[in-house]
Structures are given as C-alpha cells and as structure tokens.
Backbone as CSV, one residue per row, in Angstrom:
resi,resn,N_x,N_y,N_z,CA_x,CA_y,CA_z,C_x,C_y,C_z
1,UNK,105.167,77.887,-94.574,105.801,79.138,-94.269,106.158,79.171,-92.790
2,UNK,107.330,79.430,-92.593,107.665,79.716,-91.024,108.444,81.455,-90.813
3,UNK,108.031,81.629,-89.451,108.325,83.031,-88.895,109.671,82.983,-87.988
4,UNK,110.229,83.895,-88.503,111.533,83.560,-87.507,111.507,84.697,-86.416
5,UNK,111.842,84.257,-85.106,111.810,85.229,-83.961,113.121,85.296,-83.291
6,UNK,114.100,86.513,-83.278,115.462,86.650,-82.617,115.541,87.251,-81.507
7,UNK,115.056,86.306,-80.561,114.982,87.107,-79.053,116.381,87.833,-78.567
8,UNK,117.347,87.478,-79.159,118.695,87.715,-78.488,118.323,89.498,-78.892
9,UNK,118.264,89.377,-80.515,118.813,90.957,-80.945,117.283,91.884,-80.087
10,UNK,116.013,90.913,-79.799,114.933,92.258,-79.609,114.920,92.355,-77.785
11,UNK,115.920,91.695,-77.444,116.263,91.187,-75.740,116.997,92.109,-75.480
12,UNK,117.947,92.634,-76.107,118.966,93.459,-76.629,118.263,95.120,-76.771
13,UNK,117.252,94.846,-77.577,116.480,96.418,-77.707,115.635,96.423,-77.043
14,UNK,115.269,95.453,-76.115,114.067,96.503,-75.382,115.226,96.689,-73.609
15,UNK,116.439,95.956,-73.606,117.029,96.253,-72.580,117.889,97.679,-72.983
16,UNK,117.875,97.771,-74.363,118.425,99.513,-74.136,117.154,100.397,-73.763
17,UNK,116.146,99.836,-74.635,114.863,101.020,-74.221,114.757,101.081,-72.691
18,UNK,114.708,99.854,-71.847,114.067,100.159,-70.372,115.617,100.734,-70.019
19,UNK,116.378,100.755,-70.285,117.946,101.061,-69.492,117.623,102.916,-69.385
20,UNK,117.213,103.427,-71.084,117.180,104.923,-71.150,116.208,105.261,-70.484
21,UNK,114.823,104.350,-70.801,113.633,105.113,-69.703,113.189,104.923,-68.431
22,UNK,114.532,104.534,-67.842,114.622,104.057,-66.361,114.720,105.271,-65.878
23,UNK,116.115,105.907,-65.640,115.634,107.239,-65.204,114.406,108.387,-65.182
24,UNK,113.627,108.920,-66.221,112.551,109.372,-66.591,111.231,108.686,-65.555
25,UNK,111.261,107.184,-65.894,110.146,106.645,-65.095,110.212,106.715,-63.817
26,UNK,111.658,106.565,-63.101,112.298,106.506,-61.799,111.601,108.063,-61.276
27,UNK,111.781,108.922,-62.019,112.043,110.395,-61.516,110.418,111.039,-61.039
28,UNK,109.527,110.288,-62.557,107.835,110.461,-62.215,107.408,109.443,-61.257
29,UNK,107.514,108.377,-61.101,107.333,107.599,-60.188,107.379,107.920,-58.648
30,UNK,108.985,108.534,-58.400,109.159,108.968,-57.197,108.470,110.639,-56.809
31,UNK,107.701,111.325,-57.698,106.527,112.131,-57.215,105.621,111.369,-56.417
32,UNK,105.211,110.468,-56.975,104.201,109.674,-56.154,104.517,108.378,-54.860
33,UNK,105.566,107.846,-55.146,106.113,107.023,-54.202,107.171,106.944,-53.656
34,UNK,107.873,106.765,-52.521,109.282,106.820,-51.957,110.203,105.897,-52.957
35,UNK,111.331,106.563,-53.289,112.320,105.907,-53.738,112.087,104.592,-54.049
36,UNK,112.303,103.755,-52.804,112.269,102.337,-53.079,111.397,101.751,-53.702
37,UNK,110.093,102.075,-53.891,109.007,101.764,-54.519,109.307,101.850,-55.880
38,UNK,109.892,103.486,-56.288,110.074,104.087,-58.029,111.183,102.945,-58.844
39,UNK,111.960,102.558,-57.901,113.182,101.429,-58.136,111.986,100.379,-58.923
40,UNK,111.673,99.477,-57.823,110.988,98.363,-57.760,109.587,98.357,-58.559
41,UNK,109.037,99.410,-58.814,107.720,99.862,-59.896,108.291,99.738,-61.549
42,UNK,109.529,100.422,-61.619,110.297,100.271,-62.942,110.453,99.383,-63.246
43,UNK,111.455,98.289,-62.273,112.212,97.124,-62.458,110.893,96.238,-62.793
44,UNK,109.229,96.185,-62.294,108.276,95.271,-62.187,107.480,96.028,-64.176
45,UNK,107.882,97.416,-63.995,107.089,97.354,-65.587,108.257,96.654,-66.853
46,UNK,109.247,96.718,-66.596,110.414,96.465,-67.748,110.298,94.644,-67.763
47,UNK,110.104,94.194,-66.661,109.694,92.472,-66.482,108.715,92.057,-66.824
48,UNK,107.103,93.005,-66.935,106.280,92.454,-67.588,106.179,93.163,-68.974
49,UNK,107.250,93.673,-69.380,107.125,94.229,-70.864,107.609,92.726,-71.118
50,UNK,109.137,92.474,-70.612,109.518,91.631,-71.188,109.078,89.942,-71.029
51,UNK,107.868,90.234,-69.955,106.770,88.696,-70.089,106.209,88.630,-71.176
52,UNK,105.607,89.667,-71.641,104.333,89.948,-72.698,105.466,89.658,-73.727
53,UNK,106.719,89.842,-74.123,107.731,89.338,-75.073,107.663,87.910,-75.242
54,UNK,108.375,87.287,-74.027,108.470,85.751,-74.092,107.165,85.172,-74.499
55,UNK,105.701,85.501,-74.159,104.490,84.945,-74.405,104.395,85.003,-75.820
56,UNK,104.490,86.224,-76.683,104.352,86.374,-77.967,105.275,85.546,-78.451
57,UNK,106.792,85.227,-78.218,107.802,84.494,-78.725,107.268,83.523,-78.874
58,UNK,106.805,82.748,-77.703,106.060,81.576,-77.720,104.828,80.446,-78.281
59,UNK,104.170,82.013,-78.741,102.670,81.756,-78.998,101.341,80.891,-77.836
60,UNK,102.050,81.869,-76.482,101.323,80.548,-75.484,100.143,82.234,-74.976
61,UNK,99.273,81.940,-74.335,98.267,82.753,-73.855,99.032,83.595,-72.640
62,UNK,98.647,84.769,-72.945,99.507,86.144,-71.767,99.026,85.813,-70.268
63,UNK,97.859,84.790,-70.252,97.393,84.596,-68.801,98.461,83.644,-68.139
64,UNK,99.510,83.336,-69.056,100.631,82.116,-68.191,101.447,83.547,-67.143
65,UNK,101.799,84.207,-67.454,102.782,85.527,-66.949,101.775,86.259,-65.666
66,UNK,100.405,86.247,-65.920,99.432,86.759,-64.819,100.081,86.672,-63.504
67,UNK,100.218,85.551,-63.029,100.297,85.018,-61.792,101.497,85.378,-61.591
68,UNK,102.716,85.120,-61.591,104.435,85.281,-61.260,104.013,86.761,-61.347
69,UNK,103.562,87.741,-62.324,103.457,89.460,-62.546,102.808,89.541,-60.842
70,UNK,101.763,88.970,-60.732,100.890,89.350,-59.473,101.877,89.624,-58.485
71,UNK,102.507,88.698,-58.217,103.572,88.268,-57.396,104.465,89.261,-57.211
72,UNK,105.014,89.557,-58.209,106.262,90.449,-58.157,105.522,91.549,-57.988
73,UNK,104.339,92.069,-58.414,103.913,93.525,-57.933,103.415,93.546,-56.699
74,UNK,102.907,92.349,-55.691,103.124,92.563,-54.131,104.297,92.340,-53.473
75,UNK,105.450,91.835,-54.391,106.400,92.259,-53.529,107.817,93.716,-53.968
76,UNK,106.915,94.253,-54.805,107.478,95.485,-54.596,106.783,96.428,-53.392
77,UNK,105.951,96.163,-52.820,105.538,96.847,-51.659,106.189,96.229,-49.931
78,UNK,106.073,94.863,-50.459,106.714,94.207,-48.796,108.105,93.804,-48.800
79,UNK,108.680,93.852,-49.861,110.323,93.778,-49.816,111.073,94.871,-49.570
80,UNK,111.686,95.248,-48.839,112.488,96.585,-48.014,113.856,96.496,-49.278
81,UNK,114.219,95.833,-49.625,115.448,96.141,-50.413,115.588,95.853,-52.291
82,UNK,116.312,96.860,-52.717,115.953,97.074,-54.008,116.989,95.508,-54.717
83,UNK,117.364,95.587,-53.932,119.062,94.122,-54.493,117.870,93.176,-54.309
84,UNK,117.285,92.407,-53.265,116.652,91.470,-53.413,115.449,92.010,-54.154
85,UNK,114.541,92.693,-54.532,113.511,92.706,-55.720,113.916,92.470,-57.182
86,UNK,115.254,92.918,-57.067,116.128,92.362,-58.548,116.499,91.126,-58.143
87,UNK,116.627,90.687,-57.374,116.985,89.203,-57.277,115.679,88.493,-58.009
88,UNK,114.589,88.947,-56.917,113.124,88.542,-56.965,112.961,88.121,-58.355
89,UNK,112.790,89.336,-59.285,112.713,89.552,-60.367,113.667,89.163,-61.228
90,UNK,114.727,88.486,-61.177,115.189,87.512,-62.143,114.504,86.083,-61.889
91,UNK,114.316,85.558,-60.558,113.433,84.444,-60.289,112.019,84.396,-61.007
92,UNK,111.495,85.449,-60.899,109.829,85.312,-61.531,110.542,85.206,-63.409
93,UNK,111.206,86.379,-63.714,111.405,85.848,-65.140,111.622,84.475,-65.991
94,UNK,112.788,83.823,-64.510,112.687,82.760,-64.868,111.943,81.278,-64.819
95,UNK,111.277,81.740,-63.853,110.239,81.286,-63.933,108.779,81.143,-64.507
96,UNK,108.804,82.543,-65.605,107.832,82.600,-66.759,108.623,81.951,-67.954
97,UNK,109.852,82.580,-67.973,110.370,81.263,-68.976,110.354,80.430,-69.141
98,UNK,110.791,79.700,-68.409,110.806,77.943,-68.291,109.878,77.492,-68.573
99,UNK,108.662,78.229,-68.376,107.508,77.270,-68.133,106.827,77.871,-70.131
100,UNK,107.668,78.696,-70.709,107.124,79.302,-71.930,107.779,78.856,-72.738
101,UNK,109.605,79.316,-72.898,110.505,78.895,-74.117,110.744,77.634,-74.142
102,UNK,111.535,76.838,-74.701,111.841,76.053,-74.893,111.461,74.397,-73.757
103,UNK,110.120,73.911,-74.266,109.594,73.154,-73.487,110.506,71.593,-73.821
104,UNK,111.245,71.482,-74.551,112.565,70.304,-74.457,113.887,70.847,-74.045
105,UNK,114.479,70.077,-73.624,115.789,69.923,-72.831,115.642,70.607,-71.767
106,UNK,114.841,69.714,-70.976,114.194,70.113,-69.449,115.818,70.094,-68.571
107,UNK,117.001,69.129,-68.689,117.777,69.965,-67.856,118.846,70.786,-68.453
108,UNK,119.255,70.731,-69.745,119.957,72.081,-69.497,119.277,72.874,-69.350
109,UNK,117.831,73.387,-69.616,117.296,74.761,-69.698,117.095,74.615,-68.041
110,UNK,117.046,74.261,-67.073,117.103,74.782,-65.842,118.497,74.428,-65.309
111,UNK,119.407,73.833,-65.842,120.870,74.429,-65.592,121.508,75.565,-65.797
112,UNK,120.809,76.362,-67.192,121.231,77.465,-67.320,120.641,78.890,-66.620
113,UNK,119.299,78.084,-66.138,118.278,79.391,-65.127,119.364,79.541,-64.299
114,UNK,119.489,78.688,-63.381,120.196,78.603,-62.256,121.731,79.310,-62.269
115,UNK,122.107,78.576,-63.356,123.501,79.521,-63.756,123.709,81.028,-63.817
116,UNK,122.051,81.498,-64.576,121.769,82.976,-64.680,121.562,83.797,-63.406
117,UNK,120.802,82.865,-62.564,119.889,83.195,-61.377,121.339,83.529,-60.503
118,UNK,122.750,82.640,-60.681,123.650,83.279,-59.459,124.971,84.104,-60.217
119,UNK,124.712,83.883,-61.718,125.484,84.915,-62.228,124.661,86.499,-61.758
120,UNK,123.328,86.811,-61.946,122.909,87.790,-61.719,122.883,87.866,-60.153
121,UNK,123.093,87.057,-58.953,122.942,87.550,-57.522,124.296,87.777,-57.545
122,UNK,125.759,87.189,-57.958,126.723,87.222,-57.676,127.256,88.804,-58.454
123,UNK,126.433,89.422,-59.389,126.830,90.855,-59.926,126.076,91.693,-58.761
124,UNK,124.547,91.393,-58.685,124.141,92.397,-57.080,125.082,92.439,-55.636
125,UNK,125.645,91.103,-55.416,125.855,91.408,-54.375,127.505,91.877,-54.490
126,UNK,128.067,91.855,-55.528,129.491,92.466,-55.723,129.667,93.585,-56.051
127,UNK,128.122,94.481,-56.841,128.320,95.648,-57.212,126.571,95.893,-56.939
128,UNK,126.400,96.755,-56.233,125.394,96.693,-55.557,124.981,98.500,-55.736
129,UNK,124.009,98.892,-56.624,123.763,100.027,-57.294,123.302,100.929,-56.375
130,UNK,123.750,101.710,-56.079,123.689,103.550,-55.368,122.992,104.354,-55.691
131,UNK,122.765,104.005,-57.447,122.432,105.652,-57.558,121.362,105.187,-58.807
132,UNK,120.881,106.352,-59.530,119.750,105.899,-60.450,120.331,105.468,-61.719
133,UNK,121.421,106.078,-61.672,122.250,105.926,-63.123,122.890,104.090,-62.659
134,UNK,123.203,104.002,-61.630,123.411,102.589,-61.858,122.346,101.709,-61.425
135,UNK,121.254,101.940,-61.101,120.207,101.325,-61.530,119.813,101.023,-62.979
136,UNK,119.949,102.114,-63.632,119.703,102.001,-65.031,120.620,100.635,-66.246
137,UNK,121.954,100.955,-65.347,123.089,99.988,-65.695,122.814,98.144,-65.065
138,UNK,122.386,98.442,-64.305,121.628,97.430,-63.986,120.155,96.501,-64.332
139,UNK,119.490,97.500,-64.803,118.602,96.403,-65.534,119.321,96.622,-66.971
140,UNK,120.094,97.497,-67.743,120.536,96.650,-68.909,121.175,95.748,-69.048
141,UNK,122.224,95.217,-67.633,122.360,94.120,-67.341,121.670,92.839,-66.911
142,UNK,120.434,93.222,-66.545,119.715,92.197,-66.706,119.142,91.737,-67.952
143,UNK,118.769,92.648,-68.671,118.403,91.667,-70.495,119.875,91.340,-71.032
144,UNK,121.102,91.945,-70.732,122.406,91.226,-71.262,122.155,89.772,-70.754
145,UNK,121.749,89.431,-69.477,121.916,88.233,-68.786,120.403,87.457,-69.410
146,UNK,119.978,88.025,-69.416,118.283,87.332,-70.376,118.911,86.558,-71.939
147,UNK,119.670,87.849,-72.082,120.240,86.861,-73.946,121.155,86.190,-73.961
148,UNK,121.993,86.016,-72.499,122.276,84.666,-72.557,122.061,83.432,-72.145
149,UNK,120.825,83.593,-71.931,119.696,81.959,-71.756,119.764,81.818,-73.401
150,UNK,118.996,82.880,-74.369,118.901,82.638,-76.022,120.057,82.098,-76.808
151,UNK,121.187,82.849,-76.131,122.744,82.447,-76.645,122.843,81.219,-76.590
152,UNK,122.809,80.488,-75.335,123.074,79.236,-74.778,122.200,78.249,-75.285
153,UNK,120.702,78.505,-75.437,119.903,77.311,-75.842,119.587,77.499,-77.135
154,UNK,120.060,78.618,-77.864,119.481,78.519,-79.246,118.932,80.258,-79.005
155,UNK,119.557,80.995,-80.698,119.221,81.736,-80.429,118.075,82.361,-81.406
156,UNK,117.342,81.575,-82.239,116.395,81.503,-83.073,115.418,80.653,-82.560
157,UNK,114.284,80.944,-82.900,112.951,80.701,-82.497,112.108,80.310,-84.204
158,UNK,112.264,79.322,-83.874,111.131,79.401,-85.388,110.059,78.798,-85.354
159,UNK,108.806,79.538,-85.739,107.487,79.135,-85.371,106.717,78.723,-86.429
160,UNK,106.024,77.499,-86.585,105.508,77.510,-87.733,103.773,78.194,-88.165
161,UNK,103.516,78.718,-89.075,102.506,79.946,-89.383,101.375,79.331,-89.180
162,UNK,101.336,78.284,-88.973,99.698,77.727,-88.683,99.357,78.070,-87.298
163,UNK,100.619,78.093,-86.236,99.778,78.514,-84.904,99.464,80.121,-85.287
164,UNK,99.823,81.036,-86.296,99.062,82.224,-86.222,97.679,82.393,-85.770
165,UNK,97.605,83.114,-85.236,95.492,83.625,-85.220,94.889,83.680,-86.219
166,UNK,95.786,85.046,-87.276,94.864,85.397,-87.990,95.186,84.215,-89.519
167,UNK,94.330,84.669,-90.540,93.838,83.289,-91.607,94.316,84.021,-92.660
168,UNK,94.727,83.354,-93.707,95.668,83.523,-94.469,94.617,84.252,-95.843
169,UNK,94.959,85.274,-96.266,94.129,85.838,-97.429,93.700,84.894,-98.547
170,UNK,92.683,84.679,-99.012,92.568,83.620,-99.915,93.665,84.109,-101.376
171,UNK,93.689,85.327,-101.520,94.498,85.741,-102.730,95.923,85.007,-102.544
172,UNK,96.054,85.360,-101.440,97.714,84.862,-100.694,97.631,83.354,-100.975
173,UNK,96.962,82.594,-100.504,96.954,81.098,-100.546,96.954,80.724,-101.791
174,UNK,95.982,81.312,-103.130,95.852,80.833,-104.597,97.398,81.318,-105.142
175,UNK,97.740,82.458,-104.988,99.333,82.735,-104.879,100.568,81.706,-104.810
176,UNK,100.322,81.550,-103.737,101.228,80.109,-103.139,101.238,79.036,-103.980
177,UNK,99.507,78.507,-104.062,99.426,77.320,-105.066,99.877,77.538,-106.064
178,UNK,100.591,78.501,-106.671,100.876,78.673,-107.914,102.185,78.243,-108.481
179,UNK,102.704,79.049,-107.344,104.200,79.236,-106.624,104.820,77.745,-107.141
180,UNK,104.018,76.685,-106.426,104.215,75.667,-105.633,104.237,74.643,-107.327
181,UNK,103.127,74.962,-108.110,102.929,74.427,-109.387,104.360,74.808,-110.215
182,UNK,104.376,76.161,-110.103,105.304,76.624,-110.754,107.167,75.721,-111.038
183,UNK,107.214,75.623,-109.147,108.417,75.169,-109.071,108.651,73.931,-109.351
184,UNK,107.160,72.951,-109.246,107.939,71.764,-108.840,107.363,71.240,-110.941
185,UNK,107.753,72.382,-111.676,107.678,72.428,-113.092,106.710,72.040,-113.746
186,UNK,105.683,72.521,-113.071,104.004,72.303,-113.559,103.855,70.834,-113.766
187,UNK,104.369,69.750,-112.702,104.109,68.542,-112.334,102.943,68.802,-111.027
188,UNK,101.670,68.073,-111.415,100.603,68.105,-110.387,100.724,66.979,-109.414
C-alpha cells in the first residue's frame, strides 16, 4: 500500500490560509511589538508551519527544521529590514528542503533552489511591500514560489506505508490477505 502526498495543491492551501491570517496576526502581534517585528513574527510562524509540512511530507524527524527555525527566529529581532527577513526566510526554507525532499538529483534540486532563491529576491527588490495588505500578497507569493520547486521536480510524493508509525490493524492485514488470495484466483 502506498500514500500519496500533493504538496503543490496543500502548498497552495496553507499559502491562502497564512495570506488571509496575515493581517489578523500582523494587527495582534503589533499590540505587543513594533511593526517590524509583527512583519517578521508572521513571516517566521507561516515558515515553520510550512517546515512541520515538508517534515511530515518526508517522513524525516521535526528535529531536522529545529535549527534553520532557531535561526530565523533570532533574526527576526537583529535584522532591521522586512525585504531581507523574506529574503532570509526563503534561504532557511530552502535550506530545510534540500536537506528533506527529494534526496536524488542533488543538482537540479539545488539549481532550482537557487533559481527560486533569485526569482523570489528579484520580486522583493522590484516590488517591495508598503503596506500590510501587500505583505499579505507577498507571502502568498511565497508558497506560489514554494510549488514551484514541486512543479519542477515532481509534483507527487509517494511514500511507501511501512515507514508509517502506527501498525496496521490485524483485521486490516487478514483483510488484505484475502484480497490478495482472492485476486490472484485462489492460487496460493
């Protein structure tokens, strides 16, 4: 049995979810912290939503994303500008990627980081967001630019069910064997 995982279409929905609850978070955030912080606090929770994504895609342990997350949440405090923390923060993503999805075709998959990494500096520094509403437009442009790493290298994930955790119901398994008798025309 294998599980199929479509990062493109759920890359897609969680970049509309953080796009709508960017504002909202932006707005409580900045009660407690100056502007630049509420920017860069958002942009750092919507990146480790979407770490804790790639890890599950993967089936690799959430402690790989620890370290790059650490990272990006001290430099939402010592980076003065919101363009380079989105820069920042396409670098750490891609850099939890690489090291998570697709562990063959070591160079296109860092031909296409790189490709992403200056397609996304070359949209900051040409259109460079003002206001909260184009902040918001801006990280849904960043998971647009996330699904096309999936586009480009494959946009199915298929995992096979034995790396699951959990153990297969014994009812489920005598099931199967049956299945399995059944088809191949009650030849043992």
């Amino acid at each position: 049995m294998k599980i199929l995982q479509q990062p493109i279409r759920t890359t897609l929905l969680l970049g509309l979810i953080c796009a709508l609850s960017f504002s909202p978070l932006y707005l409580a955030l900045n009660t407690i912290v100056s502007a630049l912080h509420a920017v860069c606090l958002s942009i750092w929770l919507f990146a480790a939503v979407y770490a804790l994504f790639l890890c599950r895609w993967s089936r690799q342990n959430l402690w790989i994303s620890v370290f790059p997350m650490l990272l990006l949440i001290l430099a939402v405090f010592l980076v003065k500008s919101m363009s380079a923390f989105f820069l920042l923060t396409l670098m750490i993503i891609s850099w939890i990627r690489s090291g998570i999805c697709y562990q063959k075709n070591k160079g296109a998959r860092l031909t296409v980081e790189v490709l992403l990494g200056l397609l996304g500096g070359a949209l900051m520094a040409f259109f460079p967001p003002a206001s909260v509403s184009a902040w918001a437009l801006a990280v849904w442009m960043l998971f647009v630019l996330q699904t096309l790493y999936f586009a480009v290298l494959g946009g199915k994930t298929v995992i096979p069910a034995d790396k699951f955790a959990f153990e297969v119901d014994p009812f489920e398994r005598a099931c199967r064997q049956v299945e399995e008798i059944l088809s191949a025309g009650g030849n043992c």
